[in-house]
N, C-alpha and C positions, 0 to 999 in steps of 0.2 A: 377352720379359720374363723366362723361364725363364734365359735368358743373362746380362741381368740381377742376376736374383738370387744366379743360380752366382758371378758376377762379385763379387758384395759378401760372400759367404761365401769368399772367398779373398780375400780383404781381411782386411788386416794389424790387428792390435788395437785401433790409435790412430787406423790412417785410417778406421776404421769408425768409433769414435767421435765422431773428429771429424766425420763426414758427420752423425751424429747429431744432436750439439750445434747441424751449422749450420742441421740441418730445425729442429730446435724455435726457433731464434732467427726465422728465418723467420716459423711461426707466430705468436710476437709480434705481427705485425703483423694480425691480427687485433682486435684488443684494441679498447679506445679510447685514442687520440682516431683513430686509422686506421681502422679498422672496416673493415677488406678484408678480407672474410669466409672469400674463394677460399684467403688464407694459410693458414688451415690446412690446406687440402689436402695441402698438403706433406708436413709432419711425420706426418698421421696415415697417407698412404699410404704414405710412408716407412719407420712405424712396422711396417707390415702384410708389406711388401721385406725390412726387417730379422730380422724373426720368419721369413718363409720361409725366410731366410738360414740361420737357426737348425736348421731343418727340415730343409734340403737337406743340409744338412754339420752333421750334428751333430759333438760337441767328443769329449770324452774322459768321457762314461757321462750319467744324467740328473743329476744334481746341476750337471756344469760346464753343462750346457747352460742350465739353470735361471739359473747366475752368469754366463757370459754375455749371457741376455736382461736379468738385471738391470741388467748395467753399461751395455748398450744404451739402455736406459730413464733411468738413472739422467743421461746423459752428454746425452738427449734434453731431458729435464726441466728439465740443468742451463742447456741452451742456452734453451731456453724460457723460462724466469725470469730469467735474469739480461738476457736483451734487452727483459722485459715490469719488471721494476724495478729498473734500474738509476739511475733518477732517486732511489732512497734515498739516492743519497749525497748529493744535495744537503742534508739536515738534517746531516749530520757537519761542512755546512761555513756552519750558520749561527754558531756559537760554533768559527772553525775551529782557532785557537789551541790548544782544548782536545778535537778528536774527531779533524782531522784527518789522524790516525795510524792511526785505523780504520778510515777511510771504505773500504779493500780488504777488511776482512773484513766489514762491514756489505754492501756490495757484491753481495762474492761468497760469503759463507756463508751468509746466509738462501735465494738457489736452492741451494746444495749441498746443506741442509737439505731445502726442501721438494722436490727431483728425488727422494727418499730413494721418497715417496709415490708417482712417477712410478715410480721402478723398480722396485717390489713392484707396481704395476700390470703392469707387462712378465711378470713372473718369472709373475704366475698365470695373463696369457694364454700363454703357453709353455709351462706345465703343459697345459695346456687346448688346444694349438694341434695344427690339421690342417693339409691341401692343399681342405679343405672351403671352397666359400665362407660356412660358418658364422663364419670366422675373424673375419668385420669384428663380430657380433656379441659373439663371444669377447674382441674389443679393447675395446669399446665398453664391456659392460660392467666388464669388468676396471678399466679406467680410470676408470670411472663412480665401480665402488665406490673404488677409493684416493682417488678426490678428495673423496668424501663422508666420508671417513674423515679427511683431511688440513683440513677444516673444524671437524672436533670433539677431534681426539685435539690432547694437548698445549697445552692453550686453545683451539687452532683456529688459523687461517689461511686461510680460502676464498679470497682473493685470487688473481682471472685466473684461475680454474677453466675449461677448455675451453668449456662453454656460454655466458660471457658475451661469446661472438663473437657470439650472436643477441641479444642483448640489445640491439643498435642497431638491431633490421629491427622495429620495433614488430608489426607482424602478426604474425612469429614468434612473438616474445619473449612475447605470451598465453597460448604453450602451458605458460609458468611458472605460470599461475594454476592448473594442472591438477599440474604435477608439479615445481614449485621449480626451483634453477638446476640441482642433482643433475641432472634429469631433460634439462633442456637440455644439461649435458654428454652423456649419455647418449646421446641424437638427435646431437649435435653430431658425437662422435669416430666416431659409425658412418653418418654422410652424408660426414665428411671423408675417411675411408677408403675407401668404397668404388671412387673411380675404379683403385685397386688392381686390383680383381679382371679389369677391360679386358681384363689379358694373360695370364689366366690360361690353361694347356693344355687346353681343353674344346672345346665346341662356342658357336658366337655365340649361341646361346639362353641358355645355364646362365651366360656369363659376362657377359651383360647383366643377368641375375634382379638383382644388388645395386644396381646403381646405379640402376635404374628402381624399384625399392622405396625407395630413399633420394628419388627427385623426389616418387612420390605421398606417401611422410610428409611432404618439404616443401608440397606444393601442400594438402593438408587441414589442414596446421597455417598456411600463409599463408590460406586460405579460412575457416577457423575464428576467424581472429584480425582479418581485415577485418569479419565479422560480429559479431562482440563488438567493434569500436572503432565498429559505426554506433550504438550508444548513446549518447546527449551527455551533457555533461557538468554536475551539477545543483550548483549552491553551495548552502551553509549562508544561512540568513538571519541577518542580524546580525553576520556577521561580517567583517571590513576587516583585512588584516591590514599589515603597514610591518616588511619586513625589510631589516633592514641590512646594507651590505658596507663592512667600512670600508678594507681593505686596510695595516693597521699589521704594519709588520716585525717578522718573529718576533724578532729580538735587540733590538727596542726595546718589544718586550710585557710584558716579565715587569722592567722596570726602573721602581723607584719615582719616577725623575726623572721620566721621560715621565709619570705617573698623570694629571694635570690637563690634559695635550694630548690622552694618549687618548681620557679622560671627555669633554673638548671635541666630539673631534672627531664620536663616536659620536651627541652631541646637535646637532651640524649638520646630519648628514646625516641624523637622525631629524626633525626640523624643518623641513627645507630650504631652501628660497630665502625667505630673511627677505622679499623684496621683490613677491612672485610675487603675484600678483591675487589670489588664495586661498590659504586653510590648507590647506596637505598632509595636517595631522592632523585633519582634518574628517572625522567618519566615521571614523577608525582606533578598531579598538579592543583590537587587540593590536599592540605591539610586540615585535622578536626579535632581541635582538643572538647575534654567536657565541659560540663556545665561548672560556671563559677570558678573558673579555673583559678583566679590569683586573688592574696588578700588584700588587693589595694584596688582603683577606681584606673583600668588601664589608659583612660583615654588622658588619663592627668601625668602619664608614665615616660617621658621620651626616654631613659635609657630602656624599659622596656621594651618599647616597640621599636629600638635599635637593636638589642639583641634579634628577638623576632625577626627584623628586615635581613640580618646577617642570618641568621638560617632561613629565609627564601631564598636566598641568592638569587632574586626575578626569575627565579623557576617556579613558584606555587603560591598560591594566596594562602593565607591561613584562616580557617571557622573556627570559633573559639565561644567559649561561653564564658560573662564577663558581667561586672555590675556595671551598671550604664548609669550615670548624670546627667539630668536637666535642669534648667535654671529658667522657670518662667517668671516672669518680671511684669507686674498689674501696677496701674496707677492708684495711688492710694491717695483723696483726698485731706489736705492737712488745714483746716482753715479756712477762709471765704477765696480769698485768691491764691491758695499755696497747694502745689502737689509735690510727691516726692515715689520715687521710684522704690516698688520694695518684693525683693527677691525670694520665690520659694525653691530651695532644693528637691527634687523629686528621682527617687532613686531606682532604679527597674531591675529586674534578672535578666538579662539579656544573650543574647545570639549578637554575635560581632564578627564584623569579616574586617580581615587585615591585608592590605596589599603588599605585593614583594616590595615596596619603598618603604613599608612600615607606616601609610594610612591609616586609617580606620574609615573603609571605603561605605561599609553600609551596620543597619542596626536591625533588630528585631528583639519586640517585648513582648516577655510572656503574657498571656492573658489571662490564665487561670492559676492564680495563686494557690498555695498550699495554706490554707489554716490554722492557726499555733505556727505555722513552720515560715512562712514569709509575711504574715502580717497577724495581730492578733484582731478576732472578732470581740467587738464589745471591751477595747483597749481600757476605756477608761473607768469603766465597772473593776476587769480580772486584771488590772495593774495592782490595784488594791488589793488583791488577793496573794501579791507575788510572782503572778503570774507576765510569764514574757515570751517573744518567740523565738525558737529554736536560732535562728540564722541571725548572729549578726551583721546590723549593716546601719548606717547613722539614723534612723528611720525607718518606718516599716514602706517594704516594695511597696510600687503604684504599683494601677493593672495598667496592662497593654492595652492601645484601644482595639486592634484586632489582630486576626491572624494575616499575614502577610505572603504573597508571593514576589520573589526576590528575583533580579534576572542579575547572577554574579560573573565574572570572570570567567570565561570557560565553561562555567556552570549554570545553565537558564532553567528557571522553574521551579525554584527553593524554598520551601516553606519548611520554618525552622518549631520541633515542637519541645519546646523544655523541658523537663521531668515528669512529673505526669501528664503534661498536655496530652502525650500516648495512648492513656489508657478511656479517654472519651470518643466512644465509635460515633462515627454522622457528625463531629466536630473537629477533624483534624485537617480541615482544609480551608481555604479561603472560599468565601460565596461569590464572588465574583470572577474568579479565574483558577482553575486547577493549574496545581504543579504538575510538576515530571518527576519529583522527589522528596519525599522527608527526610528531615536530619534532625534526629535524636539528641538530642544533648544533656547528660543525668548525671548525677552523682551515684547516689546508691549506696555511698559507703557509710551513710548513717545505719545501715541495717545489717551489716555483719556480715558473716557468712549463713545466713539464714534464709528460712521460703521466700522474703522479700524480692527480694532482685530477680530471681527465677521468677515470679510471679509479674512482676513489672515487667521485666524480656517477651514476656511471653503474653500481657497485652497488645505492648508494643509490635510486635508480632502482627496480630490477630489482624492490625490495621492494615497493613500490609494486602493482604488478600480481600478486605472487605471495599478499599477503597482502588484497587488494581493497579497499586503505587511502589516503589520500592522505598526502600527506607534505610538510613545508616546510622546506627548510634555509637554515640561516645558514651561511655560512662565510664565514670570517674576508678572505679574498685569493680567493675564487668555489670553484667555483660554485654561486652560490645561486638559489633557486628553489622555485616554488608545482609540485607534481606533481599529477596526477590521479588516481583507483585504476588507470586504465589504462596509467600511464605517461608520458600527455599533457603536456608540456610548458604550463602555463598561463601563465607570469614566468619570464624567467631574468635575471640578472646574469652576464654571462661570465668568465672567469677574467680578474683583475687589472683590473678596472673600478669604481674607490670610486665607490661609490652606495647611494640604495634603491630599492628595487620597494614598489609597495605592488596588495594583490590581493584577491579574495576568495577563500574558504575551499573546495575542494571536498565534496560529502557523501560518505561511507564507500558501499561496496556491500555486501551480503550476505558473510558468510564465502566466500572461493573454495574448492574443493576441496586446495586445498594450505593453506589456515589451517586446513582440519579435520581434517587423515589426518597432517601433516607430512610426512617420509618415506618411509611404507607406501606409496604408489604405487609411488614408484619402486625402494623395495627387492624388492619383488614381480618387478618387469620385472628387474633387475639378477639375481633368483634365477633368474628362466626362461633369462634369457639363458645364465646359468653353468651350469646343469643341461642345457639344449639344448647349449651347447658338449660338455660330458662324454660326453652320449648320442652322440652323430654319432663323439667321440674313440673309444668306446668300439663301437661297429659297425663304425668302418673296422679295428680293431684285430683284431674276429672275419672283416671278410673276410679281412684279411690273411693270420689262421689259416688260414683255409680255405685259401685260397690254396694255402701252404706245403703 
């Protein structure tokens, strides 16, 4: 392996990088909807090969050595993301007329972007890097913290964070109720590295220590996580829910011709089979359409939300996902003695509950917007450019000012999270009062039949277990679904299957350790880890002394 690694530090600039790029695309295949867990192996052992590399031949003083671990990382990160979303470009080519000329920077700049986070991962374990087997630690957490960083900084982005390879082994995936996905990458990047250590120059004892501490973390976090899923699973009383998938194309969503086929078709399949021995809506008493459901501004709609009232028949309220109107009105100075009232429109992506009278009994606005996709960053720079955002709507969405708990109809404890709100762990809740549930509300059909929506489900998921909440999503083209707090699949609709599910409700569990600390677990370990790498840096640096 020493030969090896000599081997890849006399490796030329670019074919080092490109070995890079091709490990992290490799690990893609981790992800969902593959969920081949072993992929990661690759990249991260690789990762561990390439850092030696660094060590064996250093460059020209610590700085280049520093910029070359970054570009290692960077060129890692970049292969990794662009083979874990590359399906983005399918939205450039739902209006393809008018994006199609971007779908390569959409592509490829959002991983060059976030490898950024990947590569300042690299550069601090190279600070930090020995010949100790400390190093898979030193990786792990290095990488831990960039990706916990690369979920908050900038808006955020968690998206395919290394942990959510365990996110499909449900026994694993409990150890998020203890330490979020953070903590799962964490585990994640220093079980995938370890087979590294195999060849290292030691004795067969010292160079097995890593990899048999990486089986008994896995064998106590699978043993831990079969013990917490023998608890069953307890429904709410009273509660029936009827979620819909209606599957309408995203370029015929947002068009006022289609309004009265969409409305249609959403009350078919809420209704169902006119002819069926029995009422479907027997016992419902929530309905949930997706996100953005109609192309017009419902609350301006009364035959709409007449239809609507005639199928509640004051059996079910309806959750719906809706563009929401406001109209704030500020006195505007006109002259020494003259004012004059002058009105802004402000439009939001909204969660909207509808009564069996056909009210519009409550609201909720998203908070964290989509980029390009509901408002553009730096509008009046990239208008110039031709640039605009995906979603039309008279104006770009406001934010929401926060997340909300909702006490609805039959339904107390509702925090409603919009499209990706799902996929940010330690933010899907309100800070002043937990729910008893989330409800999902997504589209998804800007991405096809592709790893998208798998990959989104299966955040969405992750929260589930991490905050000990159930959760129910609507999406628009799948996949939709009743979850348990454990994760437990209870209904699913698969991706591109129009239909309903109808279910009951799971109950909420007690806060988990990760709804009450956020974080502080795993920045704790992530400290130990960085400060253990230093020490071990910093000893082998006095024997060396000695040595000399």
């Amino acid at each position: 392996m020493r030969a090896l690694t000599l081997s890849l530090a006399g490796k030329s600039g670019w074919s080092r990088y490109a070995l890079a790029a091709l490990s992290g695309a490799v690990g893609a295949l981790a992800l969902a909807p593959f969920d081949y867990v072993p992929a990661l192996i690759i990249p991260m052992s690789f990762a561990v090969l390439l850092l030696d590399a660094c060590l064996y031949k250093p460059y020209q003083g610590w700085w280049m050595d520093i910029r070359a671990a970054w570009l290692i990382g960077w060129w890692q990160g970049f292969g990794y993301f662009t083979a874990g979303l590359w399906w983005l470009g399918n939205a450039f080519l739902v209006d393809a007329d008018q994006f199609a000329w971007a779908l390569p920077f959409g592509v490829l700049g959002l991983p060059a972007l976030l490898a950024v986070f990947n590569a300042c991962g690299f550069a601090l374990a190279r600070w930090l890097w020995t010949a100790h087997p400390v190093r898979i630690i030193t990786l792990a957490a290095a990488l831990a913290l960039s990706e916990l960083l690369r979920g908050v900084m900038l808006s955020g982005f968690p998206w395919n964070a290394y942990g959510m390879a365990l996110s499909g082994i449900l026994p694993l995936a409990q150890t998020a109720a203890l330490v979020g996905l953070p903590g799962l990458t964490l585990i994640m990047v220093g079980v995938a590295a370890t087979p590294a250590t195999l060849f290292d120059q030691t004795t067969t004892g010292q160079r097995l220590i890593a990899p048999v501490i990486a089986l008994i973390v896995l064998a106590c976090m699978a043993i831990g996580g079969f013990i917490r899923l023998e608890q069953p699973t307890v429904m709410r009383d009273h509660v029936v829910l009827r979620v819909i998938q209606p599957i309408i194309p995203q370029d015929d969503k947002f068009s006022m011709a289609n309004a009265h086929t969409i409305m249609q078709t959403y009350i078919d399949l809420t209704l169902g089979d006119k002819h069926a021995a029995s009422d479907p809506m027997d016992g419902v008493t929530h309905v949930i359409w997706p996100e953005s459901s109609f192309p017009f501004i419902l609350a301006r709609e009364p035959v709409a939300l007449k239809m609507i009232a005639d199928m509640l028949k004051r059996k079910a309220i309806l959750i719906t996902g809706a563009v929401r109107e406001e109209r704030r009105v500020s006195e505007t100075p006109q002259g020494p003695a003259e004012q004059r009232l002058q009105g802004e429109r402000l439009y939001y992506n909204s969660a909207q509950v509808v009564g069996a009278d056909g009210s519009i009994l409550a609201s909720a606005d998203k908070v964290h917007l989509v980029p390009f996709g509901e408002y553009l960053p730096l509008s009046d720079l990239l208008t110039q450019w031709g640039l605009r955002r995906f979603v039309t709507a008279p104006g770009s969405f406001s934010t929401g000012e926060t997340l909300r708990r909702l006490d609805l109809p039959g339904l107390s404890g509702v925090t409603f999270l919009i499209c990706y709100e799902a996929i940010f762990p330690g933010a899907v809740t309100p800070h002043d009062k937990r729910p008893s549930v989330l409800i999902n509300l997504t589209s998804d059909a800007w991405f096809g039949f592709s790893p998208g929506p798998h990959q989104h489900f299966a955040q969405a998921r992750l929260r589930t277990i991490e905050e000990g909440l159930p959760l129910v999503r609507s999406a628009n083209a799948g996949i939709s679904a009743v979850i348990d707090p454990f994760g437990r699949i209870i209904k699913v609709l698969p991706l591109g299957q129009e239909n309903a599910l109808t279910s009951p409700l799971p109950q909420a569990l007690p806060p988990t350790v990760f709804a009450r600390t956020g974080f502080a677990p795993v920045m704790v370990l992530i400290t130990l880890g960085l400060l253990a790498s230093l020490w071990i840096r910093h000893r082998l640096a006095l024997k060396r002394h000695d040595t000399d």
